[in-house]
C-alpha positions in Angstrom: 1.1 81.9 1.6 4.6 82.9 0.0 7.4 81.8 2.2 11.3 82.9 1.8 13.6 80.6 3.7 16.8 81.4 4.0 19.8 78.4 5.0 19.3 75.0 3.9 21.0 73.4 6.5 18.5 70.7 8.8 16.4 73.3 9.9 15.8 74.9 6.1 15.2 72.0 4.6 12.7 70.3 6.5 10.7 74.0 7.3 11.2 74.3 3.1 10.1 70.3 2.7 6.6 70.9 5.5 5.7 74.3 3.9 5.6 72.9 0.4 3.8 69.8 1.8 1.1 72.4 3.0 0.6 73.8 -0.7 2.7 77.0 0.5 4.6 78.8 -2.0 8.6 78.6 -1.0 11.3 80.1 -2.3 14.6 78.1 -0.8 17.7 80.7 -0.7 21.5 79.4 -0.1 25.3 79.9 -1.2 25.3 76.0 -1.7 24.0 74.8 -5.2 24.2 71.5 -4.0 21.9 72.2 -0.9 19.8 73.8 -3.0 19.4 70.4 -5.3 19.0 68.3 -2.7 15.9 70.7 -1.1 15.0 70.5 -4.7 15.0 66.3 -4.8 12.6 66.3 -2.4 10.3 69.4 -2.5 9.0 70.9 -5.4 9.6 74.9 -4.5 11.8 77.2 -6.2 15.7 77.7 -5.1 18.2 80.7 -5.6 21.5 80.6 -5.3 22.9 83.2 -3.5 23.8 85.5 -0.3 20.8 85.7 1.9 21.8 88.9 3.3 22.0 90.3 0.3 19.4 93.1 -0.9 19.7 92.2 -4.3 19.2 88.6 -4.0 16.1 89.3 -1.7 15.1 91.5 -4.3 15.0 88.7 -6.7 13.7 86.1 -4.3 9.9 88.7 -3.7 10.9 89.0 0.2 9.4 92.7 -0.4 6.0 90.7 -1.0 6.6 87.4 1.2 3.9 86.8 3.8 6.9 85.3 5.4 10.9 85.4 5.8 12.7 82.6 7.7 16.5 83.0 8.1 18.0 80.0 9.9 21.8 79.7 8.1 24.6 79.0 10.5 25.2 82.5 10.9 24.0 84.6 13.3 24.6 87.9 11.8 23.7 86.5 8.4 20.0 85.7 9.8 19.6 88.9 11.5 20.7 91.0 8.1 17.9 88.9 6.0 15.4 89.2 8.6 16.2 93.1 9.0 16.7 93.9 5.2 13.4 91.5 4.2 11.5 93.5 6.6 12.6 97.3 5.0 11.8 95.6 2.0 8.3 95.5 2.8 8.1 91.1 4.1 4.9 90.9 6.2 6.8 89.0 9.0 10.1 87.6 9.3 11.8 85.1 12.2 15.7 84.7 12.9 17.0 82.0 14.4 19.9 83.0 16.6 22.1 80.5 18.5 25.7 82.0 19.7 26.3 82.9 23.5 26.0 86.8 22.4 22.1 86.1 22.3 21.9 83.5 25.0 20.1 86.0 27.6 16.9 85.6 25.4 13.8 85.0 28.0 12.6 82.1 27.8 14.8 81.7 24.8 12.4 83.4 22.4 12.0 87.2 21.9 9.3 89.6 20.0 10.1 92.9 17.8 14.2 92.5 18.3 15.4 95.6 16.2 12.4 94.9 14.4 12.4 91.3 13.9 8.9 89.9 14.6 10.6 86.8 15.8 13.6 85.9 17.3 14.5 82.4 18.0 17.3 81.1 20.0 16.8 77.1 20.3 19.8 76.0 22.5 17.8 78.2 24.7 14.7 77.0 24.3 16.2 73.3 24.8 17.5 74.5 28.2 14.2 75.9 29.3 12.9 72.1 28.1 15.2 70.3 30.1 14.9 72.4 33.3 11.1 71.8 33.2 12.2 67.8 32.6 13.7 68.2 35.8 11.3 69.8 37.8 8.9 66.7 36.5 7.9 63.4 38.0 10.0 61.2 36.2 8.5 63.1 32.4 10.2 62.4 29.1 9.4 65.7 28.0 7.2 68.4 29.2 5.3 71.1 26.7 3.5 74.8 27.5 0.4 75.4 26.0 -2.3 77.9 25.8 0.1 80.7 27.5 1.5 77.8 29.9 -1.8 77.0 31.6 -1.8 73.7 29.9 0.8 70.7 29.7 1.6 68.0 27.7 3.8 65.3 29.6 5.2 62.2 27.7 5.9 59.1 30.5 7.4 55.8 30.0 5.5 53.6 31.5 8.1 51.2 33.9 7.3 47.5 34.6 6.4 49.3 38.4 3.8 51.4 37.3 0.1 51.3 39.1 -1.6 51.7 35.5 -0.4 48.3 33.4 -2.9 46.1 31.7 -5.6 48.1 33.1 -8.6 49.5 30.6 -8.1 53.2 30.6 -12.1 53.6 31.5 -11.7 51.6 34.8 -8.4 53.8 36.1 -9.2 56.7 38.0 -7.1 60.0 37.1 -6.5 62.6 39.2 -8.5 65.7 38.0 -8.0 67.9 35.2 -5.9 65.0 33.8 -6.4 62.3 30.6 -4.4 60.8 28.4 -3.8 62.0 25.3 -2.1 59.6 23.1 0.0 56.3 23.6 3.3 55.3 21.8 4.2 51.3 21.4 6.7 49.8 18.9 7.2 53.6 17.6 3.4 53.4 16.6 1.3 56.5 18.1 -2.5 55.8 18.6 -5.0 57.5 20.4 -6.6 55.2 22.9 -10.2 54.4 23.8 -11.8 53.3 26.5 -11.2 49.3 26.3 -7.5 50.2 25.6 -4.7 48.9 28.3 -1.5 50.3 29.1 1.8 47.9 28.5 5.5 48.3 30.4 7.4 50.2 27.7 4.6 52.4 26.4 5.4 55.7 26.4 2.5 57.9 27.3 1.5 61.4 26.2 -0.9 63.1 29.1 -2.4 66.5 28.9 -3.6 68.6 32.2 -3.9 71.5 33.8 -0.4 73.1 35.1 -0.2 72.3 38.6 -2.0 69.1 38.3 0.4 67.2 36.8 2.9 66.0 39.8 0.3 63.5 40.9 -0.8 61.8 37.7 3.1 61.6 37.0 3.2 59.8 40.0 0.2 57.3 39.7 1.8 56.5 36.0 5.7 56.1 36.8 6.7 57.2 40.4 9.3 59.1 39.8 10.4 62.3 41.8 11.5 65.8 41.2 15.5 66.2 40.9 17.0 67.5 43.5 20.9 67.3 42.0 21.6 67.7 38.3 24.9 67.2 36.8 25.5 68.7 33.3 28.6 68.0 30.8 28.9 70.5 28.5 29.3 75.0 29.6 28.1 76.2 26.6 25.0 77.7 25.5 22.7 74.8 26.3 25.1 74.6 29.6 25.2 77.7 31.0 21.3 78.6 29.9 20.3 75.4 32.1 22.9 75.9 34.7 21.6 79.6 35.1 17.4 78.4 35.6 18.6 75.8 38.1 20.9 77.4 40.1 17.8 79.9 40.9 16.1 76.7 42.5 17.1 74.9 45.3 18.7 72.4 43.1 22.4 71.3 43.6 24.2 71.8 40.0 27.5 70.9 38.7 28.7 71.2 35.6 31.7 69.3 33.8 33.2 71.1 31.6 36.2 70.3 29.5 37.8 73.6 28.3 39.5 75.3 31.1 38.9 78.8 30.3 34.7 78.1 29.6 35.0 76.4 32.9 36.2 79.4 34.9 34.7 81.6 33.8 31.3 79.8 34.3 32.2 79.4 37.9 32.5 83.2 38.1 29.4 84.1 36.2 27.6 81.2 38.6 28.5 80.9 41.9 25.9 78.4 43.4 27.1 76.0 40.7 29.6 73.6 41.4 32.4 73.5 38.2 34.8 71.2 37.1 37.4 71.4 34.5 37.4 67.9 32.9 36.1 65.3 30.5 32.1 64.0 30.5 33.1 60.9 28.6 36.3 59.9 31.3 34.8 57.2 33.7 37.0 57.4 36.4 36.1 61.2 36.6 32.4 60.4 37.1 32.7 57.5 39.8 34.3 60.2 41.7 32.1 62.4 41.3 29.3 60.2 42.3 27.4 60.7 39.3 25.6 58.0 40.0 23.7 59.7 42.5 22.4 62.3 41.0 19.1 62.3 39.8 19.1 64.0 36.4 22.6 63.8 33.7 22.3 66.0 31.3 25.1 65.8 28.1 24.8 69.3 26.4 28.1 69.4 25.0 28.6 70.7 21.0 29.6 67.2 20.1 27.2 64.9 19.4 30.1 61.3 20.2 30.2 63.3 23.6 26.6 63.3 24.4 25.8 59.8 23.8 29.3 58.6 25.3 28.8 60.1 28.4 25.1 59.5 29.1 25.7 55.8 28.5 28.5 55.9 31.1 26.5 57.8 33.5 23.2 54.9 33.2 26.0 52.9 33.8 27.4 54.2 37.4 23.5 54.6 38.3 21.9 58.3 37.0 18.1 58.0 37.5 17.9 59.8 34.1 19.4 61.1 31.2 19.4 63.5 28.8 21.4 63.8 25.5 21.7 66.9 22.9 21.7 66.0 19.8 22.4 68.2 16.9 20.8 65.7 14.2 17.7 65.0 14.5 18.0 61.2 12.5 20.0 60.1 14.9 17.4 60.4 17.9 15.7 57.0 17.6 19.4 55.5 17.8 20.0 57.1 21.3 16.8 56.0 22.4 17.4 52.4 21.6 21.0 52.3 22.9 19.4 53.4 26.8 19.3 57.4 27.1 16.2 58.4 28.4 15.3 62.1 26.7 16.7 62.7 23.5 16.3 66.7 22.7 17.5 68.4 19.5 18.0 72.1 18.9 17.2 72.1 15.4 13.9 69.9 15.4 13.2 72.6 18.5 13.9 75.5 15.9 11.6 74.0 13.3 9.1 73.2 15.6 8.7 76.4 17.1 9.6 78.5 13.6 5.9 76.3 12.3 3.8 77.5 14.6 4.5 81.2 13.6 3.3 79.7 9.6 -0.1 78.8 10.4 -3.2 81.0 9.8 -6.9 81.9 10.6 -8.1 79.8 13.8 -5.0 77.8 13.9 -3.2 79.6 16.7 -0.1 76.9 17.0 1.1 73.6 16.4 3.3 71.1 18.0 4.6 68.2 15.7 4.9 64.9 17.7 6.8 61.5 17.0 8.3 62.9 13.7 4.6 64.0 12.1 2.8 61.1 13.0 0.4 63.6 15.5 0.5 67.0 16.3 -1.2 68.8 18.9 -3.3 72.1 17.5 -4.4 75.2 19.5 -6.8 76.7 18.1 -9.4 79.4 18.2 -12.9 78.5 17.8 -15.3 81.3 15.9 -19.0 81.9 15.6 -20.7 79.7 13.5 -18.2 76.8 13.7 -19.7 73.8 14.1 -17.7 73.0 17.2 -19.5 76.6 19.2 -22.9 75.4 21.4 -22.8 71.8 21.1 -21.8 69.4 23.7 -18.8 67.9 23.4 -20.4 64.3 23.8 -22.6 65.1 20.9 -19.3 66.7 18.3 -19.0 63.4 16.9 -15.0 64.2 17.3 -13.2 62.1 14.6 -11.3 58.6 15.4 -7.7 59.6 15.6 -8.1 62.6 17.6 -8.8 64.3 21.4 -9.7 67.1 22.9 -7.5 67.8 25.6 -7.9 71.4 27.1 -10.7 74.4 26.6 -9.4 77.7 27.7 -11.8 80.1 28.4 -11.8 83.7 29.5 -8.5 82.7 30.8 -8.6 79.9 33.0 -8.2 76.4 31.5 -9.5 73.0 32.0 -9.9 69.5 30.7 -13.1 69.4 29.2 -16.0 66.7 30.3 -18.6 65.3 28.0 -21.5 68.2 29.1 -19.0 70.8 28.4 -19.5 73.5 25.5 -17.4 75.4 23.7 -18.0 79.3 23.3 -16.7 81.6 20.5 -13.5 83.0 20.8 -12.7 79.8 23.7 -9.2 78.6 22.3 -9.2 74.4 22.0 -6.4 72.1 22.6 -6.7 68.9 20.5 -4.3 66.3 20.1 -4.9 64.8 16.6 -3.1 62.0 14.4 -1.7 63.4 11.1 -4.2 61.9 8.7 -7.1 62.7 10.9 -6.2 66.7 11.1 -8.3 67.8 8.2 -11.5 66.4 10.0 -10.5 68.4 13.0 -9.6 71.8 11.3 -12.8 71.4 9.7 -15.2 71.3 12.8 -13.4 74.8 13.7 -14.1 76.7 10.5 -17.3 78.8 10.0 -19.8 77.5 7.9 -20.9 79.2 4.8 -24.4 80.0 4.9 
């Protein structure tokens, strides 16, 4: 596959650094040499230095022939120009990544065949949509859709409370259409058997059915659905989340620091309570009882903000928090210093910008604890060896699980006398080294 990317900021290089890991062919494109050399240092693709928007430097980049075009500079309008002038060139497909207020009204912060675009991508939108489902959780980490939403992925840390601890998984009884997936201890993810026991700390990925996932949430860590959610920060990320909550019976208020943001986010949102003043002033929060709210979210552009002020608010009593932040190498570091969800716009926007890159039965992939599992949907065909054979009898690989067959529609977690039909589209959570053995059970066999 030949793959333009255009912007080497965080999001170009590590989409430019997993495509050439892949054996993809990449061309990186960027005004900045030194970006360039430094995509270079760690990737062996080609680079060209120039305007990304330009026709001419496309030209001599082969977007006319690319299988794929993937604009992500800073710039709005600079991404929508290579995406556009890629396409007329002839580019098979091409994705934008767009990110400024004017394109904040994205559904579901994604949109398909924008002035031609095949992809558009806006991921302080998408990280709203994230948090909003975090708050309509149990006490989740972090919530994923999959197969059309019909399937979810929660991750859970596991509280010195829970019902589950030092228990073997085969003797705990889940609620139906539940399992768990994977487990995470000392930053180690490992799929667990049947003999293995859950430990306070662990954090816990579990996959089921949407709509059955309240009361496994509940068995694991007890935690409740937020009913008030305060939010420092009315920008993008802000006013995207502000705008899916206020539609709920959920109390919002939002703290925001820049007077004229603040007003007029009261006027554009009148069930949500605003405030003109600092997230990271303590005084400000113990009088506005931040402590009792149920979910803090710090979405603010400034990383210092963030973390400041969800550490104050764990410390005047918030159930949970969530921080943005806008480098990804810094999300272990919030994590250890006490926030609870740690989201980043530009890991979202690489994540989601992969999934449009894979082929054949491979319908999409989520990347999980920074590559050490991912968690593949994907189609299974006629004369695979995974089609009319009990799953008991697949001889799945160490390392991996089936989580979720969907078929003609409706979904389920599969048991060990279930069989998989052609054109059924599979759910498997797999650890990195162990995905080869899984892609092969889905491909045809060659007579």
């Amino acid at each position: 596959m030949y793959v333009c990317v255009v912007g080497m900021g965080e999001v170009g290089r590590y989409v430019t650094q997993v495509l050439q890991s892949e054996q993809h062919d990449v061309v990186a494109i960027d005004t900045d040499t030194q970006a360039l050399a430094r995509v270079s240092e760690r990737a062996d693709v080609a680079t060209l230095a120039g305007y990304g928007a330009n026709v001419d430097v496309l030209t001599q980049a082969s977007a006319g022939t690319a299988d794929l075009v993937v604009a992500v500079t800073n710039h709005d309008e600079v991404n929508l120009l290579a995406a556009l002038a890629s396409k007329h060139l002839g580019a098979k497909r091409t994705i934008a990544r767009l990110q400024g207020k004017e394109y904040s009204k994205i559904e579901e912060g994604i949109q398909y065949g924008m002035l031609g675009i095949d992809v558009v991508v806006n991921p302080r939108v998408l990280v709203a949509q994230e948090i909003a489902k975090i708050a309509r959780s149990h006490g989740a980490l972090d919530v994923l859709g999959l197969a059309g939403n019909r399937i979810e992925v929660v991750q859970l840390e596991l509280p010195p409370s829970s019902r589950v601890l030092h228990k073997p998984l085969a003797n705990l009884t889940l609620p139906e259409q539940t399992l768990v997936a994977a487990v995470v201890r000392d930053r180690e993810l490992f799929v667990p058997g049947g003999a293995d026991v859950l430990l306070p700390g662990d954090r816990v990925y579990l996959i089921g059915r949407s709509g059955h996932m309240d009361p496994v949430e509940d068995q694991f860590c007890g935690g409740r659905e937020a009913a008030r959610v305060c939010i420092v920060g009315g920008g993008v990320v802000g006013e995207a989340l502000a705008r899916v909550l206020s539609v709920t019976e959920v109390e919002v208020l939002v703290i925001e620091k820049n007077r004229e943001v603040a007003e007029a986010l009261a006027m554009a949102h009148p069930k949500v309570t605003v405030i003109h003043g600092d997230g990271t002033n303590l005084t400000l929060l113990e009088e506005e009882q931040v402590g009792a709210y149920d979910l803090f979210c710090a979405v603010s552009h400034e990383d210092e903000v963030n973390l400041m002020s969800g550490l104050l608010a764990k410390r005047v009593g918030a159930r949970r928090t969530v921080s943005l932040v806008h480098r990804p190498d810094y999300m272990d570091i919030y994590r250890q210093l006490g926030i609870d969800v740690v989201l980043s716009p530009r890991q979202t926007a690489s994540d989601h910008i992969l999934k449009w890159v894979r082929q054949t039965e491979l319908k999409s992939l989520t990347i999980l604890e920074g590559g050490q599992a991912e968690i593949l949907e994907l189609e299974a065909t006629q004369g695979s060896r995974v089609v009319g054979t009990p799953i008991k009898r697949l001889n799945f690989p160490r390392g991996a699980i089936l989580g979720a067959i969907v078929s003609s529609g409706a979904a389920r977690v599969p048991r060990g006398d279930d069989v998989i039909r052609p054109g059924d589209t599979v759910v498997v959570l797999t650890t990195a080294s162990t995905r080869s053995q899984v892609e092969r059970l889905f491909r045809r066999r060659v007579l």
